[in-house]
C-alpha positions as CSV (number, residue, x, y, z in Angstrom):
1,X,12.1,9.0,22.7
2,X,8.6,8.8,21.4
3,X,8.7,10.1,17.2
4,X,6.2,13.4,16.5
5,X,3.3,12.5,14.7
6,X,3.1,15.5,11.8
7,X,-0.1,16.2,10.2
8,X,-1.5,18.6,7.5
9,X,-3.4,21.2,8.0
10,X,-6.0,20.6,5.0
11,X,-6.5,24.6,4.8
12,X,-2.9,26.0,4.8
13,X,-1.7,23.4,3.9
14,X,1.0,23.4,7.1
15,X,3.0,21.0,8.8
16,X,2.4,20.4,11.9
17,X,2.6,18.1,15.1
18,X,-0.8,16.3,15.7
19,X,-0.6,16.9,19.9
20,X,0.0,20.5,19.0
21,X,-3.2,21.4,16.6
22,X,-5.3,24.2,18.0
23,X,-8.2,22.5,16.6
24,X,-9.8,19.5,14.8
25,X,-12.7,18.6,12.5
26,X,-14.5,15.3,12.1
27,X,-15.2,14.7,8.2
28,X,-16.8,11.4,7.2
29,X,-15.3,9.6,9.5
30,X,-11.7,10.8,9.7
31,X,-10.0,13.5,12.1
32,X,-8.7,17.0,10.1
33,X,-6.3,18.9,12.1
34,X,-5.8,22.8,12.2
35,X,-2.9,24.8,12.9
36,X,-5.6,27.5,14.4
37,X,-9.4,28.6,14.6
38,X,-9.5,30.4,11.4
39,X,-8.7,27.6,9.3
40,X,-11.0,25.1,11.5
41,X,-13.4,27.7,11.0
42,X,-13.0,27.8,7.3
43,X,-12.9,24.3,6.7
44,X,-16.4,23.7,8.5
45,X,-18.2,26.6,6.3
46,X,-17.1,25.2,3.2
47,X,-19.4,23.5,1.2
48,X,-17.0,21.5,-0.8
49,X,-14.4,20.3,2.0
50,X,-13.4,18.1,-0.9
51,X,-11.4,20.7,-2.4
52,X,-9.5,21.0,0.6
53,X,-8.8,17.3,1.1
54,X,-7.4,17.5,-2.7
55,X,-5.5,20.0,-2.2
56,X,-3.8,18.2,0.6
57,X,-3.1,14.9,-0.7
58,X,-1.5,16.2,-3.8
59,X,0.6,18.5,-1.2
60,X,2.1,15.3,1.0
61,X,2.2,13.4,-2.1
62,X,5.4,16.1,-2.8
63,X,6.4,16.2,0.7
64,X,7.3,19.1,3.8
């Protein structure tokens, strides 16, 4: 039985499984996944995706 690869939504900050994101964003070089369009959407508008990426580091740095 192959293990679920869980990612972070860098928006929402939600858990989920990478095969299951309803969208993804390319961001100097490394793949962003979104639990839907909306947050997608809001990550590409942002100016300062940075703030996101933060955000989610020091989120799986205290775990699901």
């Amino acid at each position: 039985m192959e293990k679920k690869k869980i990612v972070q939504d860098p928006v929402c900050l939600m858990y989920i499984e990478r095969d299951k994101a309803l969208a993804t964003s390319i961001y100097k070089g490394t793949t962003y996944y979104f639990c839907s369009h909306m947050c997608k959407d809001r990550f590409d508008r942002e100016f300062d995706k940075e703030q996101f990426i933060r955000k989610m580091n020091e989120s799986m740095r205290q775990g699901p």
